[in-house]
C-alpha positions in Angstrom: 123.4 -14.8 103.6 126.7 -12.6 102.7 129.4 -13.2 105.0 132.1 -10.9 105.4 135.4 -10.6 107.7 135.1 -7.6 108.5 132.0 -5.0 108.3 131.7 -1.4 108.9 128.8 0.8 109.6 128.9 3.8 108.1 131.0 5.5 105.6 131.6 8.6 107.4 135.2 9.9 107.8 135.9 7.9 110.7 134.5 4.9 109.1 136.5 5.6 105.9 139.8 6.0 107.9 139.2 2.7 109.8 138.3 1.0 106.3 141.7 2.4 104.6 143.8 1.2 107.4 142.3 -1.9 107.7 143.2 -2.4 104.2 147.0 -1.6 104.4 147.0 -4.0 106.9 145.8 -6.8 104.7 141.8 -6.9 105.4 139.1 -6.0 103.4 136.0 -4.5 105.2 133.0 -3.6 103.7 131.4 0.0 104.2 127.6 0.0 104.6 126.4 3.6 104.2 122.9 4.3 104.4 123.5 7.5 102.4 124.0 7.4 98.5 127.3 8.4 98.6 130.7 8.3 101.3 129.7 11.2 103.4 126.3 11.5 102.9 125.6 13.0 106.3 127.7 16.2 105.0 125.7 16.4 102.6 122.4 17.0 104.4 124.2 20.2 106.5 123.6 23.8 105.2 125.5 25.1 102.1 127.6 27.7 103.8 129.1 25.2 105.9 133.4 25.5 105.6 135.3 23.2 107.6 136.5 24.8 111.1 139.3 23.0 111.2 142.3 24.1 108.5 142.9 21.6 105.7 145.9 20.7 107.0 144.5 19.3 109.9 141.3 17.5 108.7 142.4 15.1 106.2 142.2 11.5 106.6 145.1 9.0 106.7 147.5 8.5 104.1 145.5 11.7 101.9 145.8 15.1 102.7 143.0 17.4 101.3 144.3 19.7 97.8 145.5 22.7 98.7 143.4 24.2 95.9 140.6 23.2 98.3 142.1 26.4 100.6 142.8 26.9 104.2 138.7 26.2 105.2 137.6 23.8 103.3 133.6 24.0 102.0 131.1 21.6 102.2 130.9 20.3 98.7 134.9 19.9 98.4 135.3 17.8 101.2 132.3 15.4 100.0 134.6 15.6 97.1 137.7 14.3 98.5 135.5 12.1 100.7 134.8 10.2 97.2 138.2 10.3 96.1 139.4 8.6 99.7 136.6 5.9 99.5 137.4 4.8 95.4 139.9 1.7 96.7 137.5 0.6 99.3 134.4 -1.2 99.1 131.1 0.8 100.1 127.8 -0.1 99.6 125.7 3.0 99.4 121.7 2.9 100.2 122.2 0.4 102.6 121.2 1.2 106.5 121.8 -1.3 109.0 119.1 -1.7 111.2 119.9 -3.9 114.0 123.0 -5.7 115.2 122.9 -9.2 116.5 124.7 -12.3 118.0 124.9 -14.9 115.3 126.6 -17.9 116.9 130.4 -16.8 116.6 129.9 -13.9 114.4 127.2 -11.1 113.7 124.3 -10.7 111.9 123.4 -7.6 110.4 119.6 -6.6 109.2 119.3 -4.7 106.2 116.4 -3.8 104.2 117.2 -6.8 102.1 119.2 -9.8 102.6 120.9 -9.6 106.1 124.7 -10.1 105.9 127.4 -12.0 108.4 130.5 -10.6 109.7 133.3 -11.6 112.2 133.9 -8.4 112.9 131.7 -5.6 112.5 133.0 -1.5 113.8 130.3 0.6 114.3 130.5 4.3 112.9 127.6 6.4 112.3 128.8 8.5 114.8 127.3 10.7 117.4 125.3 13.0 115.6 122.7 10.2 114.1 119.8 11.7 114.8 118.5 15.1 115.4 117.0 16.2 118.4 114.2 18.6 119.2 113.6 19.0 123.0 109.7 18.2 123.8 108.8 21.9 124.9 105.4 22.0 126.2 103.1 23.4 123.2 105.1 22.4 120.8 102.6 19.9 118.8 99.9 22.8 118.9 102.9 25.7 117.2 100.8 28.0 114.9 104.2 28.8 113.2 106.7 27.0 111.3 109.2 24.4 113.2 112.3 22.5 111.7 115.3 20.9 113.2 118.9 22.5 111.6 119.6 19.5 110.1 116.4 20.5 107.6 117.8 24.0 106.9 120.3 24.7 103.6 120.3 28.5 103.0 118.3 31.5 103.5 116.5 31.6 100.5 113.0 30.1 102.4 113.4 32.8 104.8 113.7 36.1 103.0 111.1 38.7 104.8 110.2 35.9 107.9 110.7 36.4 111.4 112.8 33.6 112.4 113.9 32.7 115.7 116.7 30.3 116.0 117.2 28.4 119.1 120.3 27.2 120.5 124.0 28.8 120.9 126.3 26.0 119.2 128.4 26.6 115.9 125.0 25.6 114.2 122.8 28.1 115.2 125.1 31.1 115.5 126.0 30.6 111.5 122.3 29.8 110.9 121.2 32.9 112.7 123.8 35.0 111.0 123.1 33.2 107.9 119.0 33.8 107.4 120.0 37.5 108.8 122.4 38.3 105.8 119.7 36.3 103.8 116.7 38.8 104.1 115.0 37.9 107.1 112.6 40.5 108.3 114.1 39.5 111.8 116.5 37.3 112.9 117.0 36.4 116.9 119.3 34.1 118.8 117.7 32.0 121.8 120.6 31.3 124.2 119.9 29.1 127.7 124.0 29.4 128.4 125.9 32.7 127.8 128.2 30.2 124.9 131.8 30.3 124.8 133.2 31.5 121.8 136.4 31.4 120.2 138.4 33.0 116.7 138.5 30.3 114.3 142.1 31.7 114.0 144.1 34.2 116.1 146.9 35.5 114.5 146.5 32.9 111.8 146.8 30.1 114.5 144.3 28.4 114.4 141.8 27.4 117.7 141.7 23.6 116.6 145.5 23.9 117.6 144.7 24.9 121.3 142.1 22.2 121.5 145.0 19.9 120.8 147.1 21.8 123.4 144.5 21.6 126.2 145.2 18.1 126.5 149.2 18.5 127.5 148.4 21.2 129.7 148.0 21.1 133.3 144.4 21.2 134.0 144.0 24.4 136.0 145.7 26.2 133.4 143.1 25.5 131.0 140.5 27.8 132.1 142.2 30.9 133.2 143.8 30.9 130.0 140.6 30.4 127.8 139.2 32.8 129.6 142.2 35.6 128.8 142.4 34.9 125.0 137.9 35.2 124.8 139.0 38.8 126.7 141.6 39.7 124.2 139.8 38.3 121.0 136.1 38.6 121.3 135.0 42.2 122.6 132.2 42.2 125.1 128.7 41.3 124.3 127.3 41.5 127.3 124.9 45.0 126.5 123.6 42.6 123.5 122.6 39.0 125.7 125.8 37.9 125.7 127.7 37.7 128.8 131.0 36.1 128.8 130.5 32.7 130.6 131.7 32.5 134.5 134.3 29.4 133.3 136.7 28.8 130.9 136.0 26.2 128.0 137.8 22.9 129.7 135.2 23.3 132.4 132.4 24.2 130.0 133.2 21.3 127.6 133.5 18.7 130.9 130.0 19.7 131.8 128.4 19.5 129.0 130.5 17.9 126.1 130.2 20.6 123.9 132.4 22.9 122.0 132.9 26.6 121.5 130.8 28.7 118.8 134.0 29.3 116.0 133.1 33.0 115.0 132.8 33.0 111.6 130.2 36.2 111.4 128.1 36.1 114.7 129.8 38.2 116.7 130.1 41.0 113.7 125.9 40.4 113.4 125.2 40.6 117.0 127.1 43.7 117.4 125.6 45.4 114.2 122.0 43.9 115.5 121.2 41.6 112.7 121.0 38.4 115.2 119.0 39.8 118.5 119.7 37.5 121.2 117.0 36.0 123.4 116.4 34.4 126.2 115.6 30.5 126.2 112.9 28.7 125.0 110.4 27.5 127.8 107.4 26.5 125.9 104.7 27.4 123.0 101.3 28.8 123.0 99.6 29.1 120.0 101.6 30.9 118.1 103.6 32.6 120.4 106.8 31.1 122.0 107.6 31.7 125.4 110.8 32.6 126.9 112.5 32.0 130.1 112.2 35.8 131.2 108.7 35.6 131.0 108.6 37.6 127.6 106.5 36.1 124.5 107.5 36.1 121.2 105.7 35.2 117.6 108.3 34.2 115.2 106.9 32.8 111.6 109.8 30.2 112.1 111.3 28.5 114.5 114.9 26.4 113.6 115.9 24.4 116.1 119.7 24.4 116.6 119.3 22.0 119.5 121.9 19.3 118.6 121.5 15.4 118.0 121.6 12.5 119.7 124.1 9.1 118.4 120.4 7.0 117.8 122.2 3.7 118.7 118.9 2.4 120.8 117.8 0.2 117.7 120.7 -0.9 116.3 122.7 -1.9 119.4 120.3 -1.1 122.6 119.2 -4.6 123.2 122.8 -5.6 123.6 123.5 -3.8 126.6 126.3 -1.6 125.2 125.0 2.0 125.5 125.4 3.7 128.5 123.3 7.0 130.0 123.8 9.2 127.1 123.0 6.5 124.4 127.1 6.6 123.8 128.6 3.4 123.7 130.2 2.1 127.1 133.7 1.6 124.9 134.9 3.1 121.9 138.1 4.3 119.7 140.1 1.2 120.9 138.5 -1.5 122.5 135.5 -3.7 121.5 132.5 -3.1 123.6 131.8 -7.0 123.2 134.0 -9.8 121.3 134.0 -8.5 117.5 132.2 -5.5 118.0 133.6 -1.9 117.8 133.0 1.5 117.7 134.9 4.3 116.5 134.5 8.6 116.5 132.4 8.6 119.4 134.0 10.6 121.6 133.4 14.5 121.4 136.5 16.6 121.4 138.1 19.9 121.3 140.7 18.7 118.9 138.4 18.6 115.4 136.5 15.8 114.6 138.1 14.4 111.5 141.6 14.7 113.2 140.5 12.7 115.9 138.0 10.6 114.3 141.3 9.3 112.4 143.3 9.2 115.5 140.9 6.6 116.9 140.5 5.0 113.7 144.4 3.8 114.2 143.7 2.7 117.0 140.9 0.5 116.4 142.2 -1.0 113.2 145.2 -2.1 114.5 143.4 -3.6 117.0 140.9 -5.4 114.7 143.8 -6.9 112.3 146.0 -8.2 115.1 142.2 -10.3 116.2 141.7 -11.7 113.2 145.5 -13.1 113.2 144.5 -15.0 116.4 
């Protein structure tokens, strides 16, 4: 059995980051990615998916991203850099970890093949793992098409459908708009929570920049604030389904973890009436969804923009390290137990690769000064 020092799962940008640090510091870990490639889980997501974070602020340590990339930087060009960052580390592509255990003083992880040892071994495949589609009553018996956004690339299947879309994150909003500017016969927007949503940039600042700010200001300043730049920058939806929401986004994001919708087109569609907006999904009947206000649809298509869960259950469930939400109990700087990590599990306002590589300092640090011991 392979043993290693120090072992990483998943060669995501947090995992990368960690991997790079550990490596100035003197220790070589080995990346096991279950995609083909450093980043693979980028690749799956749709093509006209740009960065909403500014390139200045997404880049990993000790790399910034090429300017020639430009200010929002696509899909394909980050998986590009993401190749470029992982070329002095060791990753092991095609290789999924399946389940984590105690080995005496180390860890064993199963692979499809020959397990492998480690000392040490940092967990990050992060906490969009594995897609989530809620269990609507119905749903089996669907007459119509049903797929999970992580499925969907571009419009082109859709041209001349009726396609419903359901959920209200940065997902389905540019999916919506997306298979609307694509040709759909009909495009419509199921929303449960009036969403907040923000500019990706007000007067070229920006909003990743006041996610960063939210955590230096005073709490109760959060909200009212929020709530006066929506008013300012986003005109009123209200007359087309979408209300502005009764709190601000600190509140919204403490109850339910999750970040604005960064307009990049769906507030220009649902004004024009490309994207109709809908109520909620409450369950199927034949073909025919139906919605929380009683009314009954029958879209050809149903996307589900309905998020993803961190699928840690196999690989780490049995050790007692998960709590509710299937998140591990400690993460970005402690080990959960003796030798194991995780990093980039921690949802933020702040952009997930800045932050990702944030943690990934802290965790690194931390995993070099434990093998000194």
């Amino acid at each position: 059995m392979d043993a290693r020092d120090v072992a990483v799962v998943g060669a995501g940008s947090a995992g990368l980051a960690t991997a790079e640090l550990l490596r100035r510091a003197g220790v070589d870990a080995l990346l096991l990615e279950a995609g083909p490639e450093p980043g693979a889980a980028w690749r799956e997501r749709y093509d006209r998916l740009h960065l909403h974070t500014p390139r200045l602020l997404s880049g990993l340590p000790g790399r910034r991203i090429p300017r020639r990339y430009g200010r929002w930087v696509s899909r394909d060009d980050l998986l590009a850099y993401l190749r470029k960052y992982a070329e002095p580390l060791d990753v092991r592509p095609n290789s999924r970890v399946r389940r984590i255990e105690h080995d005496g003083e180390a860890w064993r992880l199963d692979l499809d093949d020959e397990p492998l040892s480690a000392r040490v071994v940092i967990v990050a495949t992060g906490y969009n793992g594995k897609p989530f589609i809620p269990d609507w009553p119905g749903r089996d018996r669907f007459a119509g098409e049903l797929i999970h956004s992580s499925e969907y690339r571009n419009a082109m299947p859709f041209r001349d459908r009726d396609v419903l879309v359901v959920g209200a994150g940065n997902s389905g909003a540019e999916i919506a708009t997306d298979v609307a500017e694509g040709g759909a016969v009909r495009a419509r927007l199921s929303v449960r929570t009036p969403p907040q949503i923000v500019r990706r940039a007000t007067a070229g600042i920006p909003a990743q920049l006041i996610g960063i700010a939210i955590r230096h200001l005073p709490p109760d300043w959060v909200d009212p604030i929020s709530k006066t730049q929506r008013k300012l920058s986003i005109p009123d939806l209200a007359r087309y389904g979408l209300p502005r929401p009764e709190v601000g986004i600190r509140s919204a994001f403490l109850a339910t973890g999750t970040t604005p919708i960064l307009d990049v087109g769906i507030v220009h569609a649902v004004r024009t009436q490309i994207v109709e907006i809908v109520a909620a999904v409450e369950s199927f009947d034949g073909a025919d969804v139906l919605l929380a206000d009683g009314s009954r649809i029958d879209p050809d298509v149903l996307i589900a923009a309905t998020g993803f869960r961190a699928g840690l259950d196999e690989l780490v469930g049995h050790l007692g390290v998960l709590g509710p939400r299937g998140l591990p109990l400690r993460t970005d700087g402690e080990p959960v137990l003796p030798g194991l990590w995780f990093v980039g599990f921690t949802p933020t306002l702040g952009g997930q690769l800045r932050e990702g590589s944030i943690a990934a300092t802290k965790v690194a640090a931390a995993v070099a000064a434990s093998l000194q011991d």
